[in-house]
C-alpha positions as CSV (number, residue, x, y, z in Angstrom):
1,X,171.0,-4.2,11.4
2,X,167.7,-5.2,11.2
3,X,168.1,-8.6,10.1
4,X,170.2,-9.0,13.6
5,X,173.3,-10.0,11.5
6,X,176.3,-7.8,13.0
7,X,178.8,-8.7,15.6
8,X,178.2,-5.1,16.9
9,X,176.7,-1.4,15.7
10,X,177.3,2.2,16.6
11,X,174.0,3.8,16.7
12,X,172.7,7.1,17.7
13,X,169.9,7.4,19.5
14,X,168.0,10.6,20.7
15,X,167.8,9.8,24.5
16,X,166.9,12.0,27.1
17,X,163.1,11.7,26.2
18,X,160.7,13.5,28.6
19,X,159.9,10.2,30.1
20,X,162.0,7.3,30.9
21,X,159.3,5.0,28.8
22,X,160.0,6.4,26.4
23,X,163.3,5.9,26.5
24,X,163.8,2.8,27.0
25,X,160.9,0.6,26.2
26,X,161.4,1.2,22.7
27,X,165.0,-0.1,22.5
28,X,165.5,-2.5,25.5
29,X,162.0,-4.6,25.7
30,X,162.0,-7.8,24.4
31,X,159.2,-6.3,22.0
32,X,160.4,-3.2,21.5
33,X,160.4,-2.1,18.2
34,X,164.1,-0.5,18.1
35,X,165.3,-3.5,20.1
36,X,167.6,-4.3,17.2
37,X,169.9,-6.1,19.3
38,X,167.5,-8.6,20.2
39,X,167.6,-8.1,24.1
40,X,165.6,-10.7,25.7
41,X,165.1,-10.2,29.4
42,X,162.3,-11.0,31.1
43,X,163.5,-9.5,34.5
44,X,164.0,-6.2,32.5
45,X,161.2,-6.6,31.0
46,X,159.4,-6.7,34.2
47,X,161.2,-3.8,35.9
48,X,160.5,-1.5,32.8
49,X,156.5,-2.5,33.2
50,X,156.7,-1.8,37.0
51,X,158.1,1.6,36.4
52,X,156.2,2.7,33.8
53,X,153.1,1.8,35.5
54,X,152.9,3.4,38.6
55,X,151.9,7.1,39.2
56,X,154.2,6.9,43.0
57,X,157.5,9.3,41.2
58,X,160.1,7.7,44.2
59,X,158.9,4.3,43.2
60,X,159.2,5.0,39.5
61,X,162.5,6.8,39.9
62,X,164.0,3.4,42.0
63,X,163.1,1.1,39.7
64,X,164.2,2.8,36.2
65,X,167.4,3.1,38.4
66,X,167.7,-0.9,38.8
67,X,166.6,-1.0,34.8
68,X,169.5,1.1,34.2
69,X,172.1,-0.7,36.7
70,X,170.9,-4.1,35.0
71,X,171.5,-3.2,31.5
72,X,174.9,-1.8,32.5
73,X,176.0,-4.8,34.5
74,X,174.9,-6.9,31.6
75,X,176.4,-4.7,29.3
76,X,173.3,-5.1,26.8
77,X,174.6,-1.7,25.5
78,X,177.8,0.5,25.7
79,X,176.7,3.9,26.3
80,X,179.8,6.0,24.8
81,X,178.8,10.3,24.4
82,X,176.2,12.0,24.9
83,X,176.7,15.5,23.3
84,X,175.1,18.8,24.3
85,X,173.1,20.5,22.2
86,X,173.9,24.0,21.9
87,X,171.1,27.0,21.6
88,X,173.0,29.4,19.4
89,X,170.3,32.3,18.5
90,X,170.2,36.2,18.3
91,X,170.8,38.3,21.2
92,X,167.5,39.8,20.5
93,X,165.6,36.2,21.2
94,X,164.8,36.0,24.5
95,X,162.8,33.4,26.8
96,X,163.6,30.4,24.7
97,X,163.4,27.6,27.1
98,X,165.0,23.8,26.7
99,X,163.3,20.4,27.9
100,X,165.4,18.1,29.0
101,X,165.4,16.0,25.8
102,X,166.9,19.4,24.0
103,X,163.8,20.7,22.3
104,X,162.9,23.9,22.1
105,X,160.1,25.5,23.8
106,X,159.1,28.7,22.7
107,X,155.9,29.3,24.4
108,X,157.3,32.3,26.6
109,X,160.0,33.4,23.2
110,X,160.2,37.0,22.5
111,X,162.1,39.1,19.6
112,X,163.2,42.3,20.4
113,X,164.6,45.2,18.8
């Protein structure tokens, strides 16, 4: 896979991430370094750069929407399941909390009798 010589892969990746950046700069930049496909798109490129740069969270949100609708018109990738992770734990944990990328957070976490 790394050597680009496949006609296609099935890969998992962990995505949601707590930012879109992080996300998809890694896999769909032409520089990324999980773009194992070999994506080349300068307009992407440029979108992903936009959005990650700017602090105005409308802004941000339209543009990672337009990075999204171009890699799915382009079908760069074909998104297939994203599973949900399931918090299985005893009925005497409470408080646990999960981000949106599945981890947990166990800052407010409480074991009781």
């Amino acid at each position: 896979m790394k050597n680009r010589d496949f006609d296609a892969a099935l890969l998992v990746i962990d995505i949601p991430r707590l930012d879109p950046s992080l996300a998809f700069d890694p896999y769909f930049t032409s520089d990324g370094p999980n773009n194992w496909s070999g994506l080349d798109d300068r307009t992407l490129d440029a979108l992903l750069e936009k959005a990650a740069g700017t602090g105005d969270r409308p802004a941000r949100k339209r543009t990672y929407a337009d990075a999204q609708r171009r890699i799915i018109d382009n079908n760069y990738w074909v998104f297939l399941h994203q599973a949900k992770s399931p918090l299985i734990h005893s009925s005497r944990l409470s408080g646990v909390q999960l981000d949106v990328d599945g981890q947990w957070r166990l800052a407010e976490a409480r074991l009781g009798a």
